[in-house]
N, C-alpha and C positions, 0 to 999 in steps of 0.2 A: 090644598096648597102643594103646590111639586117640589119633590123632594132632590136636597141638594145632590145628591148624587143618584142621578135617574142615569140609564145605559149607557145614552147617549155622551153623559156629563163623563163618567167613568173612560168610556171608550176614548174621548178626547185626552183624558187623564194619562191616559196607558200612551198614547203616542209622542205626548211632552216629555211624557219618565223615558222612554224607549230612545228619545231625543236627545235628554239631558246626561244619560246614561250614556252613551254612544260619546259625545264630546268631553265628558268627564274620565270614560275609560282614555282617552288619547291623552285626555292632561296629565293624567296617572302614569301612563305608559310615556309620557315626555320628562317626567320629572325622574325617572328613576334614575339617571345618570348625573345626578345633583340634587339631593332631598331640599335642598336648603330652601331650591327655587321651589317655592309654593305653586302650587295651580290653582291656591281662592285663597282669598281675605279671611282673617280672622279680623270679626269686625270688635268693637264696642260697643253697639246696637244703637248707633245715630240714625236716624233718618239714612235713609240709601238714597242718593241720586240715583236717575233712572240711563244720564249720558253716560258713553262706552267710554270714553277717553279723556285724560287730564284733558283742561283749557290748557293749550300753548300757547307761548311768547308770540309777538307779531314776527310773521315771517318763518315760525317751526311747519314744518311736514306734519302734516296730521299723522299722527300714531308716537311720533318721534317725540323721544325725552324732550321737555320741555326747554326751551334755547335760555340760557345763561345771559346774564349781561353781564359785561364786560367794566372794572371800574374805572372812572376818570381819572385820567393819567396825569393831569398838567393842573388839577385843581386843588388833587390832596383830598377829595372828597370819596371814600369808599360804598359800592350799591351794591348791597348783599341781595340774594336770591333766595327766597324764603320760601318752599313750595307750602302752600298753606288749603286744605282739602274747603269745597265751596260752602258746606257746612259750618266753616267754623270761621267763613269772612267776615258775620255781624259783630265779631267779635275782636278779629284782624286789624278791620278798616280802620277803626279807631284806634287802635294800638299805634297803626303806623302815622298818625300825625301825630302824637303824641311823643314818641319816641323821635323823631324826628327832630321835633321844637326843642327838645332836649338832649342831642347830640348832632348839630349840623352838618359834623364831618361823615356821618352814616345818610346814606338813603337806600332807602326799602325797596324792592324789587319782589312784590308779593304777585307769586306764579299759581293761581287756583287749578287745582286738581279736583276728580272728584273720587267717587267712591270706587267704579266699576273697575279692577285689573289695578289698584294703583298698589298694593303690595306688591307684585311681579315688575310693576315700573319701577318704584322704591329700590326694590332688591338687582334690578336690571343696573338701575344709574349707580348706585355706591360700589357696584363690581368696576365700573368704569372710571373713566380718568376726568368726563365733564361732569364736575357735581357743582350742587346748590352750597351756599351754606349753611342751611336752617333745615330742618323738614319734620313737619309734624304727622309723628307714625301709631298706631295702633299700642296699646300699651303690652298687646302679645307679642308685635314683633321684634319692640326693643333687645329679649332676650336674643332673638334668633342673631340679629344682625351685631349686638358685642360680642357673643361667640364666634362668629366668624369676622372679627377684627374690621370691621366695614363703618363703624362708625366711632370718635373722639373719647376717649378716656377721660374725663372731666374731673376727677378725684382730687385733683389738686387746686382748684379754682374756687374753695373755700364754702361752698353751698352749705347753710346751714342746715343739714340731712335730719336735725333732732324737729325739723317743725314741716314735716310731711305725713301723710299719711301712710305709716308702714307699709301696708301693704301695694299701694300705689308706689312709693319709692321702691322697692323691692323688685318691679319690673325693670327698673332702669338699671340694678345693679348685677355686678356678675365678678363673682371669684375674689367678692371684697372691694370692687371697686363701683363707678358709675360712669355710667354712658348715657347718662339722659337727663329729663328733669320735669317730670310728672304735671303737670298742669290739670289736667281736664279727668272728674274721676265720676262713676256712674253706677251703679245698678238697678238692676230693673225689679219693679215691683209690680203689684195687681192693681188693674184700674177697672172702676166699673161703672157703666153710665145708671145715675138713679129715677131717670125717667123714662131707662127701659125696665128698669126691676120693679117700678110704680105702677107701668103698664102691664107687665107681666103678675101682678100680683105677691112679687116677692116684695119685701120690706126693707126699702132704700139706701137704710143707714146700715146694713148689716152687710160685708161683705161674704166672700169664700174662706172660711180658714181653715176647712182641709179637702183635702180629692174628695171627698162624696159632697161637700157641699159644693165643690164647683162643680162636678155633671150634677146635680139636681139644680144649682139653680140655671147654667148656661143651656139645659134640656127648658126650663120653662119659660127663660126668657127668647128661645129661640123661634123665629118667625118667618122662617126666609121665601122671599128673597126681598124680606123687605127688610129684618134686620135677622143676624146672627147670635149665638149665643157665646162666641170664646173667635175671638181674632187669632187662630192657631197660626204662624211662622214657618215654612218648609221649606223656601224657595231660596233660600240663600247659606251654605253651611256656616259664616262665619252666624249668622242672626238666627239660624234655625236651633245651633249649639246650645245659643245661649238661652233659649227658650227649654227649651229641652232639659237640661241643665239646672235648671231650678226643680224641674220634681226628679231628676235622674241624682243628685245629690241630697237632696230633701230625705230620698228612700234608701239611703246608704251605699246606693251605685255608685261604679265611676265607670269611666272609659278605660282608662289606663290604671294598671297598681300604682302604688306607691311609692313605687323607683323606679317609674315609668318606661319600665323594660317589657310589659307585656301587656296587652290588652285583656281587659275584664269586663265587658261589655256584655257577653253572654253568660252572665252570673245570674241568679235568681234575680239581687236587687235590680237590676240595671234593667234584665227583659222587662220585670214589675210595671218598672218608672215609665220606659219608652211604650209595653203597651196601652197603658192609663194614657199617653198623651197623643198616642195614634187613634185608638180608639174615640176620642173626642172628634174626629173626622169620621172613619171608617166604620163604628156601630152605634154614633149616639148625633150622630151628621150636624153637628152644629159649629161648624168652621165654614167660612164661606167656600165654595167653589174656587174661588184663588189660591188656595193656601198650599198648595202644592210649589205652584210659582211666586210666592208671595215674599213680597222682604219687610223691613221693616217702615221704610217711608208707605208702603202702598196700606198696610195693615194700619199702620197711625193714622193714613189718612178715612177711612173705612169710621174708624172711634171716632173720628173729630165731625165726621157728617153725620154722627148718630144712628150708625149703621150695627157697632157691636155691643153689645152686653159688660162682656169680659173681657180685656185683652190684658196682656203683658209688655210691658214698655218701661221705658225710663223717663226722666224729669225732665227728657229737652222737648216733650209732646206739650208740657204745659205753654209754651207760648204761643204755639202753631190754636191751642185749646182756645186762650186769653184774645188772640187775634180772629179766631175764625170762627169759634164758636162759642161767644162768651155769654150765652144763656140756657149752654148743656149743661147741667147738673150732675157733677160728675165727683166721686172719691176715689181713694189709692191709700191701700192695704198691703203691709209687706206678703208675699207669695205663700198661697198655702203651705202649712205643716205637716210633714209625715211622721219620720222620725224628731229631722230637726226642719230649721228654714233654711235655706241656703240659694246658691245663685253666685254666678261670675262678679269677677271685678270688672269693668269698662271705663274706659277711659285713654285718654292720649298724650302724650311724653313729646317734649323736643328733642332731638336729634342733631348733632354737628357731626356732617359726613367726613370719614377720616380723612380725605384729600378735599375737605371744605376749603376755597380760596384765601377765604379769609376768616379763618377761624376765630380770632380772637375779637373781631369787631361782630362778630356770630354770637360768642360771649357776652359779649356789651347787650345784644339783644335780649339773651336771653335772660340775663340778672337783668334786664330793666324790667324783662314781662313779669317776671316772678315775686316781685315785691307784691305785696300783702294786695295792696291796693287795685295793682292795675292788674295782677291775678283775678282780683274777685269783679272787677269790672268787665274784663273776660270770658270769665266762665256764667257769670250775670246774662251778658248780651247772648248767648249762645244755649243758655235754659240747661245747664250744668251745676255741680258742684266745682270747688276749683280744691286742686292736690293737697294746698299748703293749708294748713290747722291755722294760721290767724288769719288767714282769708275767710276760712270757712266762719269765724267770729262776725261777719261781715252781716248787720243787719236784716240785710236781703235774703241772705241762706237760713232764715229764723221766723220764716211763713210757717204755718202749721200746715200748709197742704202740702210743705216738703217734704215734711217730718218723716213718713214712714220710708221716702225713698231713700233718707240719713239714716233710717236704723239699718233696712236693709246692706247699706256699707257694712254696718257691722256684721255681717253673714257670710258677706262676699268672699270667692276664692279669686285666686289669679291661677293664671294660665300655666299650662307645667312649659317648664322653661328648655324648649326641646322645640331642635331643627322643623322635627315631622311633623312639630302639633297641626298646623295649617294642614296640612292634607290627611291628618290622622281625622281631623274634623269633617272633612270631605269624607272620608271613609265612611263613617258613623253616618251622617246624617243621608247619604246617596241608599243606605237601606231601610233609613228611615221614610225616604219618598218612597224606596219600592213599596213599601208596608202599605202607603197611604194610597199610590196608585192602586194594590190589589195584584199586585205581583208577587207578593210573599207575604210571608205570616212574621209575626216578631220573631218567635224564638231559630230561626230558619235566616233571617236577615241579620240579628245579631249573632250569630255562627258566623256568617260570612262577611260581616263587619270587622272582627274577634280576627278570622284569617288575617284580611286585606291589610288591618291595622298592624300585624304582628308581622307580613311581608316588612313594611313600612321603615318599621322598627331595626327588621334587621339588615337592610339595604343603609339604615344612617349612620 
């Protein structure tokens, strides 16, 4: 059987990294005259579309902010513009007749974006003067963008804040107030197909629950290139982070201290974590050939064709799972144990841009979505959790195959609430690829990680 990383494989390796590295230094080098603007997504770990650019309005320029429509003027009828990511339209589409039949004088104006560049678009239009009035954003960059005054104060519009999930609520607030309103909340746990662990001879109902028993079992269930043994994530910083992340905090690592003034990345725990999770590529080859370029839609879809062992993902795979593969036999295990469990918060917040048109009929939307019910129908259609705690009461969120991705919440961190995280995260994971390319060693890329992160820092 040939091996996943034969010369040839590596050498292709070395010219993507040498590629990505090249267009990454320029983003780096473009953003230091404004930390604020990002050069990549801090994602959630959705599924990743694979299109370059929002869907635009009929009649927008390709690349250009999505065109506004404009409300009727002589009927008293107001059309809000809701930019809404195409991910999260199974969930949209119905909201918007819905809300509709129950406030005529609103109509919906739902503008699908996708994943690719839409933080830099996000952050491009709320600097500007034509904005939307809605827009569903990452629950990292909520902090970035109330520090820089770019999106609506909401603190006074009564939200009941005692029936959210803290730490989801927590991204939308800042300096005691709120600028958001948490809807969509996630993290990622361990999923493992059991009729490769059957075929491998490991025993089905047992997942990984600590680093030695995931490289022993993703070493024996590994087969390539017909299947892999760990769907590894490297190809996108905001999706790579969060992978990474669960054994880099598990082992008492971080990126950043604790008052996220300096980077710690090249600390004993942190090399530990990031070699244990490069090395599953680099000496124990059981990550597909992708994984250097790989995001998270491409890695989900890899599990769901029965192609990996082990991966790492979150609850919105179980539908893609239910529709496309619904005789894979498959569990999910909160993420191995080091010291402790741990793993990011994910998830997505509304947003009312501070020069939203029509802010307060933006309101009306937003307390309509947010009720218990049509929250959880919401975050139901879209294979989520929803923010609010009596949504989550919601029959549907009370399967036992969701169970561990609920406790994992409990583990979950949020994002350090800081301009440069977005690109602090480019930092980090850009020498995470080197490692995996075979351009450098860990302790030697988190050194240079440690640097780039600490320029970062002090440029914000």
């Amino acid at each position: 059987m040939a091996d996943v990383f034969t010369t040839r494989n590596l050498s292709r390796r070395r010219f993507l990294f040498g590629a990505a590295l090249a267009v990454g230094s320029a983003s780096l080098l473009g953003a230091c005259g404004n930390p604020a603007v990002s050069t990549t997504q801090p994602t959630s770990g959705p599924a990743q579309p694979a299109a370059a650019q929002p869907t635009t309005a009929a009649g927008s320029q390709a690349g250009a902010a999505p065109q506004q429509t404009a409300p009727a003027a002589t009927t008293g009828v107001v059309t809000l513009d809701w930019w809404v990511p195409n991910f999260h339209s199974a969930g949209a589409q119905p909201m918007k007749a819905k809300f509709e039949a129950a406030n005529p004088n609103i109509k919906l104006n739902q503008i699908e974006t996708v994943s690719q560049g839409l933080y830099d678009k996000i952050f491009t239009t709320l600097q500007g003067n034509n904005q939307p009035d809605l827009i569903d954003v990452a629950n990292g960059w909520n902090p970035i963008f109330s520090q820089a005054g770019l999106v609506m104060d909401l603190s006074s519009k009564g939200l009941d804040q005692g029936d959210w999930l803290p730490n989801a609520l927590g991204t939308a607030q800042y300096q005691g107030k709120l600028y958001g309103v948490p809807f969509r909340s996630e993290a990622i746990a361990m999923l493992w197909n059991k009729d490769i662990f059957q075929a491998a001879g490991l025993d089905p109902n047992t997942p990984p629950l600590s680093w030695e028993d995931l490289t022993s079992m993703a070493q024996k269930a590994n087969q390539p290139p017909n299947r892999y043994g760990f769907g590894l994530v490297a190809g996108d910083p905001g999706n790579s982070f969060f992978r990474v992340s669960t054994f880099l905090w598990a082992n008492g690592g971080d990126v950043l201290s604790s008052d996220f003034s300096q980077a710690v990345c090249d600390q004993p725990q942190a090399i530990e974590a990031v070699q244990f999770y490069t090395d599953l590529a680099t000496k124990y080859h059981v990550a597909p050939d992708s994984a250097l370029t790989a995001t998270t839609e491409q890695m989900d879809g890899l599990f769901v064709a029965g192609k990996i062992a082990l991966h790492e993902t979150g609850q919105y795979i179980r539908p893609n799972l239910q529709q496309n593969a619904p005789n894979l036999q498959w569990g999910v295990h909160t993420t191995p144990k080091r010291q402790t469990i741990s793993g990011p918060l994910g998830g997505w917040n509304w947003v009312i841009p501070a020069k939203a048109p029509h802010a307060d009929a933006a309101w009306t939307l937003v307390n309509f979505m947010s009720q218990p019910q049509n929250m959880a129908d919401l975050a139901n259609a879209i294979g989520v959790f929803p923010s609010r705690k009596a949504a989550l009461q919601d029959a549907r969120f009370q399967d036992p195959q969701l169970a561990p991705f609920a406790e994992q919440l409990t583990y979950a961190r949020v994002s350090p609430p800081i301009q440069q995280w977005a690109d602090v995260q480019k930092a980090f994971v850009t020498q995470i690829q080197s490692v995996i390319a075979g351009q450098s060693q860990v302790p030697d890329a988190m050194k240079q990680a440690a640097s780039d992160i600490n320029a970062l820092l002090k440029k914000g």
